[in-house]
N, C-alpha and C positions, 0 to 999 in steps of 0.2 A: 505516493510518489507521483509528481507530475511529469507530464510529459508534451512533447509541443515544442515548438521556435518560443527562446526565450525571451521576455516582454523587454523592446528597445526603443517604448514609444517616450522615452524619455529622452531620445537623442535625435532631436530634432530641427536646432538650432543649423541656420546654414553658415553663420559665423565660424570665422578660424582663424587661431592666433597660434605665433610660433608659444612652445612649449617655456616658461619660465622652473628650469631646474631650482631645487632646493636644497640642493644635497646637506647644507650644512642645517639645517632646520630640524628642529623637532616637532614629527607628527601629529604626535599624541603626548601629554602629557607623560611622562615616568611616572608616576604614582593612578596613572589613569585604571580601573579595574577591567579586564573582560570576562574576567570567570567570576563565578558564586557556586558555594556549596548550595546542599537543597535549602536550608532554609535562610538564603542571601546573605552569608559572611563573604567577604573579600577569599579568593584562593589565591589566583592570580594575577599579576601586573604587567602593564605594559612593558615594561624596561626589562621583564625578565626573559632568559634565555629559551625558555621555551613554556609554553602556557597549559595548563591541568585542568580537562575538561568530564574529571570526576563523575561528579554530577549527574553527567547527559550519557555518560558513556555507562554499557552494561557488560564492555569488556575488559580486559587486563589492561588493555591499553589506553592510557586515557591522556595521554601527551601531545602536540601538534609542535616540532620543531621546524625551524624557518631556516631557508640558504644559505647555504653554508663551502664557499667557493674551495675544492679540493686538488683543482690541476693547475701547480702553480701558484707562484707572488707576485706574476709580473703587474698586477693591477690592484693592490691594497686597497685604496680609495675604493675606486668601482665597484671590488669584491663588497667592501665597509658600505655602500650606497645601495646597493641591490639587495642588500638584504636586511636593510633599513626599509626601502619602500616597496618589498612583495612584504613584511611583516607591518608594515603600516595601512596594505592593501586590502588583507587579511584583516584588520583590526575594522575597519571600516566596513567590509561586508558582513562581519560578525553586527555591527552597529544597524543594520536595516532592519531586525526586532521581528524578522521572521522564526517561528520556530526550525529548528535543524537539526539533524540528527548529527552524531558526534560522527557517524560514519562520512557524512556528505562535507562536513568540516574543514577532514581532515581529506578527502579526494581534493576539494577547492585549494588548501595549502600544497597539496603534492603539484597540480597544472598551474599553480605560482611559482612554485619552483621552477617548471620545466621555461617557463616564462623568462625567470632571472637566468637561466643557464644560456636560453639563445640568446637576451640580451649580451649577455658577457662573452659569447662569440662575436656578436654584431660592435663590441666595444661601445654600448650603447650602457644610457640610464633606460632601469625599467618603463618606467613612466613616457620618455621616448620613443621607446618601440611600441608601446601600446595605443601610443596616439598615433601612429604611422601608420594609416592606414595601407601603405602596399607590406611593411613589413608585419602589421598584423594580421594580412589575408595569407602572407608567405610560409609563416608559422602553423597558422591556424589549419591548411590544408595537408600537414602530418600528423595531425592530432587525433585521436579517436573521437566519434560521437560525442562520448558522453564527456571528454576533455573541451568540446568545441563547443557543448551548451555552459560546463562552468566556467568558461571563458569568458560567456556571455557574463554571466553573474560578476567575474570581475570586473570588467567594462564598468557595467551598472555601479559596482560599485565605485571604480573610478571618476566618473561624472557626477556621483553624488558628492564627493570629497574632494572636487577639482579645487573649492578653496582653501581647504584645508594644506593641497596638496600642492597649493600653486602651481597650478597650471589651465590652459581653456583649450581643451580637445575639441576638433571638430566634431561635434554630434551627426551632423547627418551622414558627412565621409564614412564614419565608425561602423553608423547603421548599415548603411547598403552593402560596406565590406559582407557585415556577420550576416544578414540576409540574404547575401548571394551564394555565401558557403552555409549556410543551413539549406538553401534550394538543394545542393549538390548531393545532400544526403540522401540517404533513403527516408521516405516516408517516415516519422513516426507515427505508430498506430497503438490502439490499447493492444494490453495483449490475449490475444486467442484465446477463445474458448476451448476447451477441448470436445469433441463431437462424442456424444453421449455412449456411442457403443466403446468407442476409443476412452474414455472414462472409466467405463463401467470394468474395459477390461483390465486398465492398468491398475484400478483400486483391487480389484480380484488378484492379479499379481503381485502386489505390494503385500494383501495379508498370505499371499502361499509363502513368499521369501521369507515370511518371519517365522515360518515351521524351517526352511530351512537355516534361518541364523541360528535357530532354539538347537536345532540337531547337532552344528555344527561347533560354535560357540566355547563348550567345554574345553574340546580340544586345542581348538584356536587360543581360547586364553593359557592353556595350561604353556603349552609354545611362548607366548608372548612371555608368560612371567619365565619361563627358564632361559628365556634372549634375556630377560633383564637382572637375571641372577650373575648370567656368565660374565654382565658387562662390569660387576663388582668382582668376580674372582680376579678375573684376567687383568685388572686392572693395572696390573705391575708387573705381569709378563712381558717381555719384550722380545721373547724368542719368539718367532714367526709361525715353524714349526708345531711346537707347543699349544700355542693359539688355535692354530686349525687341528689339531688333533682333541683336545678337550672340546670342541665346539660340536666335532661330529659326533664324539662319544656321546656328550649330552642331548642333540638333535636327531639323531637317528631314528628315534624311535618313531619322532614327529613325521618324516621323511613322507612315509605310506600315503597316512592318510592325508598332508598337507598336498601331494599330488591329486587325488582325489578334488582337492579344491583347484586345480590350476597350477601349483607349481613343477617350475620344471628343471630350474638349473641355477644358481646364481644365491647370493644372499637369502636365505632364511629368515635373519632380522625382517629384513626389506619388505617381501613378500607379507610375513605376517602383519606387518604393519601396514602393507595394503590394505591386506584384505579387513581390516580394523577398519577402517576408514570408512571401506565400502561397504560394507555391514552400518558402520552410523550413518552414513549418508540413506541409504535405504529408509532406517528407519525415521531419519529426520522427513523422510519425504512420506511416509507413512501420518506422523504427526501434521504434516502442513494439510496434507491430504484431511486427516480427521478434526482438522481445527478450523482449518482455513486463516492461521497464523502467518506475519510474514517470516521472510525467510533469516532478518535481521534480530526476529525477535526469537526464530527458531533457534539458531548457532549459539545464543548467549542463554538458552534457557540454566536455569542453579539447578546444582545437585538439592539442596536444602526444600524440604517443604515441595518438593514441584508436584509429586501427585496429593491429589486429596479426594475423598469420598463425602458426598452428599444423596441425604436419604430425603426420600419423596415420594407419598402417595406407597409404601412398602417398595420402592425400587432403589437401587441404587446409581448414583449418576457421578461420574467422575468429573473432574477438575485438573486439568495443568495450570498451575502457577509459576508465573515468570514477571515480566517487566517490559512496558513498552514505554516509546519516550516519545510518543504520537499527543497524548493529551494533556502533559502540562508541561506547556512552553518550554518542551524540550527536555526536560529531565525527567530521570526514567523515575517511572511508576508503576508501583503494581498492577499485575494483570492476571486474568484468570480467563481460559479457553474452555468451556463445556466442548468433552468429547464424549468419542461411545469405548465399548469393551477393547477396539482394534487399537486403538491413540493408545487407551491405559495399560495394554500389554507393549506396545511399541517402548514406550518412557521406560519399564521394568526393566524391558532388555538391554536398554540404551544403559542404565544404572550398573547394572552387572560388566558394562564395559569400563565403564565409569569407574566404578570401585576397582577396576583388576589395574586402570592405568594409578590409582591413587595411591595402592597398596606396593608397589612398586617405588615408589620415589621418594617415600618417608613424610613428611607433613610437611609439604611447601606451603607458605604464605599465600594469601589471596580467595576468593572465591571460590568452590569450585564449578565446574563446568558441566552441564549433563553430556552432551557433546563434546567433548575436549579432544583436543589432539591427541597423541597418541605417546609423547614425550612428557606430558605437563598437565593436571589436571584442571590445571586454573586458566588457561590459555584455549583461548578460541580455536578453531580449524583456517589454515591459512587460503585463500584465493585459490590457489594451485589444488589443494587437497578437495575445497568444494567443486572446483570444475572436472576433477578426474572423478570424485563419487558419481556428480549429475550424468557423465557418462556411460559408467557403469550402470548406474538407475535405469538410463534408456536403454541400455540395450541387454537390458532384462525383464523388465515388463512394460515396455511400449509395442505397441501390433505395429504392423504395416497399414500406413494410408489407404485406404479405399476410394471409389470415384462413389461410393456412397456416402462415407463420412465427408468428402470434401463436397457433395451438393448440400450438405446437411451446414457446413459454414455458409456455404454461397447465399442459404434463405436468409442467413443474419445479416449478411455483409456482402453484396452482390457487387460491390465497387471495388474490392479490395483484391490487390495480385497475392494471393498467398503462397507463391514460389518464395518471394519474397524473406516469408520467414521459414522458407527451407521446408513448405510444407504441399506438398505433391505427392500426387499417386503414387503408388509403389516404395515411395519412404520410408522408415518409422519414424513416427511423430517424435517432434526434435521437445522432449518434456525439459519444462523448466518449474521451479519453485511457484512461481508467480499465477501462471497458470490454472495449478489445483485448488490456490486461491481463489479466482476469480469464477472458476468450474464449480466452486462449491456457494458460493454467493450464486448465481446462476440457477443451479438447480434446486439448491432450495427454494428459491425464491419461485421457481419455475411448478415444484408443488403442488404449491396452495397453501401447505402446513408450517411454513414459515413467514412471518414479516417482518417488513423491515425494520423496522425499531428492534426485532429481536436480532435480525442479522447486522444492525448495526453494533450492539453491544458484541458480539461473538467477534466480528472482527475489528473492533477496539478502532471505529470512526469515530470520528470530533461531529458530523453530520451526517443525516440520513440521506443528504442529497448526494455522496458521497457514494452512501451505498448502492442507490441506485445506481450509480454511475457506475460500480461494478457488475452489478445483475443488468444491466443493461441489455437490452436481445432476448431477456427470458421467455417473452409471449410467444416468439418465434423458438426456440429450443424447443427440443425432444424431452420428454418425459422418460428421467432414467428409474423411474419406478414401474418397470414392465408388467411388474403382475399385477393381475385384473380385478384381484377379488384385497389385495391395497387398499388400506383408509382412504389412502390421500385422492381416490377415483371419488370414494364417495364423500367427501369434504369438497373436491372442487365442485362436485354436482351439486350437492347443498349451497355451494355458493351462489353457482346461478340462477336455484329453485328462490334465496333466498333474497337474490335481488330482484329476480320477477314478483315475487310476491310483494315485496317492497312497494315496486312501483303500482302495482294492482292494489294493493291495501291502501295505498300512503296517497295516491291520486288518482286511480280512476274510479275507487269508489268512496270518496272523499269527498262531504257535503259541503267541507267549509272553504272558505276564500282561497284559490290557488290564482299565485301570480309570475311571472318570468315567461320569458320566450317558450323557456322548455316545457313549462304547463301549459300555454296555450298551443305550443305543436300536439299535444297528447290530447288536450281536451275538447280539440274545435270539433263542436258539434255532436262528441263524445261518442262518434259511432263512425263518421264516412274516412276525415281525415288523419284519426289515428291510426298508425301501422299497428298498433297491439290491438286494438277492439276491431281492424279490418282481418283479422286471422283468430283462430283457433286457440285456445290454451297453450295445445300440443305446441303448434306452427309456433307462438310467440315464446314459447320456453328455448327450444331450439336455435329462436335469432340470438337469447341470451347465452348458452351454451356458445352458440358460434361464434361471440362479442360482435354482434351487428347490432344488437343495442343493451343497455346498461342503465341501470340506475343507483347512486349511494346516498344514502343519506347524510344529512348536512346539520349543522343546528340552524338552520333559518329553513331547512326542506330538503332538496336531492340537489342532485348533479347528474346528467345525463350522458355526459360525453365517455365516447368508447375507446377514448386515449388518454396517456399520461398526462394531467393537469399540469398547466403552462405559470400557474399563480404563484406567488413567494407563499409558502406554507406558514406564515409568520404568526399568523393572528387566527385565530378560531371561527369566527366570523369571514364570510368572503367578500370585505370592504372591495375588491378588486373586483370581482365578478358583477358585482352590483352596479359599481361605476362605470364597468366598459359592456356594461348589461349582456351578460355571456348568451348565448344561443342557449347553451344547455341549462338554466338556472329555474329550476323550480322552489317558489317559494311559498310557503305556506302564511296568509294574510294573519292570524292569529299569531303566530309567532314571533312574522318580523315587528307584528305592535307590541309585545312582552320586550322582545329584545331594545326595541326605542323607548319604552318606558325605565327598563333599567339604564338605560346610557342616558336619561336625561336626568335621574340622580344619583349616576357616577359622574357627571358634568355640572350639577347642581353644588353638591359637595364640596369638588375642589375650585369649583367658584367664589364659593367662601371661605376655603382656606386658603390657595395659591393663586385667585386669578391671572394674574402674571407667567403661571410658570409652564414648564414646557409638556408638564403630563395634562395641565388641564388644556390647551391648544392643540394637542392631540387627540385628547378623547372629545373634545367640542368639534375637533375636522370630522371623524369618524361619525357623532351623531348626526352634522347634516348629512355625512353621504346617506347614511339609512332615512332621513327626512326626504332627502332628494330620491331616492330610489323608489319611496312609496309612494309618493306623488306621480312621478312618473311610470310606472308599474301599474298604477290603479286607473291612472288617466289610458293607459294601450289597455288594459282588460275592458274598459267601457268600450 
């Protein structure tokens, strides 16, 4: 998910021309396609009443209907034009060949709507109000956040389609409008880490709750199915009377111990179907917590197939399977989350709710749900239901803020007002989905025993540069692996032993031709201006240990630098370090001449076959730069 003032560097133009309405025109073709199945058949068409976005979607719902004027006929036409160009708006943002989630789709048609509605207050064409720059600041400043950045999206896509749509909006008016009310917002920021003791406690509460859902649970369901029994007896009662007297006979018994859980007066159904909830919710946050799954991919996991076991090395290692719609372009794909023991008893219990809401309503059509509502096995949980679990969640195993946990963000992010996101002393930490996400990318990563190509496949990124972006801060985190006598103490120690030795084996006692900045900072004179040969074994393991210096190996020799490399990771060779000749670039004379001898016939070859073409002008750019770098390289070691 990204996040950020959305990009309006397209609307730049200071030209502005009154609006040329279209109303009678057709936007897009009738036969035009916007939907495909997975393997690219036509679903849907422009001309149709509402479009099926199958495919991309992992939930029940998979429809996006467009404006639909309900107060009043005083305006036919206008009603008939607004919902021609927010469904023509829609068609065109669908057309920028961005992957989208069906979720984010269908929010963009919901703030198109809200769109056409003020238009048809303002007795306006859509298209009109949107080029209006004061009435698009007018609108925009009742909008939520996240209504005011897909706004932006429609803009954008407005001025992509202005010929389509005849019309020439002012682009820079538009701009400054949305950049002035994006100013007005609050900051966005990633979001928070959670501070390691605040972690460690809430992962500790998450697996207690699930001795209490296991304790509990029997009861709870046995409740739940006799609410769902009475609601077919009584279904032809119409005495009043009657109804409330068969309800307490049959609930009574429940009465006890459902007080025991919190009730206290009022509907029965209701309550247990609370507390259902909050028991999924729990454990949906137990699984995000052990997966580090999103929360999009969490809600729609299938009853079918979701656990699975794999055996390795005599252990056994679990599996959730589900579907994300992150890696291809949009439509969902199988996915599978490596968890541990806590994930694969969470999914079990989750199933057991699962099955008692299934067993109840006879075989409805569709999917089922692991998480399902509490009416429907096949149906997701609705907005309202996940924000009342996530509160329940916090205010059962979130602690109270500490001025230690909060100096413990401060080392990460010392610029950031964390009041902001509601997070200050004395609070409980305001948990969200997102979070445990990003807290488990973090401390894995933070380790040692994790990398990122591994934490990229687990939380199902298109790039690693991605992931990092989540672990991001990890150098600075705490280590939530407190015990002492831990691998992962001595794995990180191993690493540091194992790049001093590196650099001690690989260059300081290394007879053959070293060349780069970084080997002649290590090697002048091999004894005064070395920092590693000016100290002790001890003293220079310890710089390593403290990352005051570093070395990794490369395939042309090492890298020195004791920060995250700034180079596009693209190419295996560091054509880029060598051309802006890196400070930190050690390179071994023997190799970088191996590595020019094979690039001169990998350039040689497709000399003869493709001279013209574009891989041999590339591989011929690449071998001067290593032509040039030797030359130059060998000419500063003289």
């Amino acid at each position: 998910m990204t996040t950020g003032v959305a990009d309006f560097s397209i609307l730049t133009d200071p030209t502005a021309e009154a609006l040329v309405p279209g109303s009678s025109r057709t936007y897009f073709p009738p036969n035009h396609v916007v939907t495909r199945d997975s393997i690219g058949n036509p679903v849907s068409r422009y001309s149709e009443e509402s479009w099926d976005f199958a495919a991309i979607s992992t939930a029940r719902e998979t429809r996006v209907w467009f404006y639909g004027q309900t107060s009043g006929v005083d305006h036919p036409e206008l009603d008939w034009l607004l919902r021609e160009q927010g469904k023509a708006l829609v068609c065109q943002y669908l057309e920028g060949g961005s992957i989208r989630a069906f979720s984010t789709i269908y929010r963009v048609n919901l703030v198109c709507v809200k769109w056409c509605e003020y238009a048809r207050t303002c007795e306006m064409e859509l298209f009109d109000v949107l080029c209006a720059p004061d009435l698009l600041k007018e609108h925009l400043l009742s909008l939520s956040s996240v209504d005011i950045s897909l706004t932006g999206s429609l803009i954008t896509a407005l001025w992509k389609g202005r010929k389509r749509f005849g019309i020439k909006p002012n682009r820079a008016a538009l701009r400054a409008v949305m950049t002035e009310v994006y100013a007005s917002l609050p900051e966005n920021q990633q979001t928070p880490l959670i501070p390691s003791k605040i972690y460690t406690a809430i992962l500790g509460n998450l697996i207690s709750q699930m001795d209490v859902i296991e304790h509990n649970l029997d009861h709870l369901l046995a409740a739940f199915q006799t609410c769902r029994d009475l609601e077919v007896q009584l279904d032809g009662e119409r005495d009043r009377n009657r109804r409330t007297a068969a309800r307490r006979a049959s609930l009574d018994g429940y009465v006890e111990k459902l007080r025991e859980l919190g009730y206290k007066s009022g509907s029965i159904e209701n309550f247990v179907r609370g507390m259902i909830n909050k028991y999924q919710s729990t454990l949906m946050f137990v699984v995000i917590a052990f997966t580090g799954m999103r929360v999009g991919e969490c809600v729609k996991l299938p009853v079918e197939n979701v656990l699975s076991k794999v055996m390795h090395l005599d252990t056994a290692h679990w599996l959730i399977n589900g579907f994300t719609h992150k890696l291809h372009f949009g439509i969902k794909k199988e996915a599978s989350w490596v968890t541990v023991e806590e994930g694969r008893r969470a999914v079990q219990i989750a199933l057991r709710i699962s099955n008692a809401v299934y067993d109840g309503v006879g075989r409805p059509d569709g999917e089922r749900i692991l998480f399902c509502s509490s009416g429907n096995p096949c149906e997701i949980k609705g907005s309202t239901q996940l924000i009342e679990g996530r509160s329940w969640v916090q205010s059962i195993v979130c602690p109270i803020i500490s001025q230690e946990d909060l100096n413990e963000l401060e080392i990460i992010r010392l610029d950031r007002d964390w009041e902001l996101d509601g997070i200050a002393v004395g609070h409980v930490w305001p948990i969200a989905p997102h979070q445990l996400r990003r807290s488990l990318a973090v401390y894995a990563h933070r380790s040692g025993m994790v990398s990122l190509p591994s934490l990229k496949a687990q939380l199902q990124h298109i790039t690693e540069e991605m992931t990092l972006y989540y672990s991001s801060g990890f150098q600075d985190a705490a280590n939530v692996v407190f015990d002492r006598d831990h691998f992962s103490y001595d794995w990180n120690s191993a690493n540091a032993e194992s790049s001093y030795f590196g650099m001690a084996l690989g260059v300081l006692l290394n007879n053959e031709e070293l060349l780069g900045a970084g080997a002649n900072w290590l090697m002048s004179d091999r004894v005064q201006a070395s920092p590693v040969s000016a100290h002790s074994r001890a003293e220079s393991l310890e710089l390593f240990k403290k990352g005051q210096l570093a070395f990794n190996e490369t395939p042309l020799g090492g890298c020195m630098s004791t920060e995250p490399c700034k180079t596009m990771p693209l190419e295996p060779i560091q054509y880029e370090c060598l051309e802006s000749n890196c400070p930190n670039l050690v390179v071994f004379g023997k190799r970088l001449d191996l590595v020019i001898r094979t690039q001169e016939n990998v350039v040689s070859v497709l000399a003869s076959s493709s001279p013209d073409g574009v891989e041999h002008r590339l591989e011929a750019a690449n071998l001067q730069t290593l032509l040039n770098a030797r030359m130059r390289l060998k000419r500063v070691d003289q």
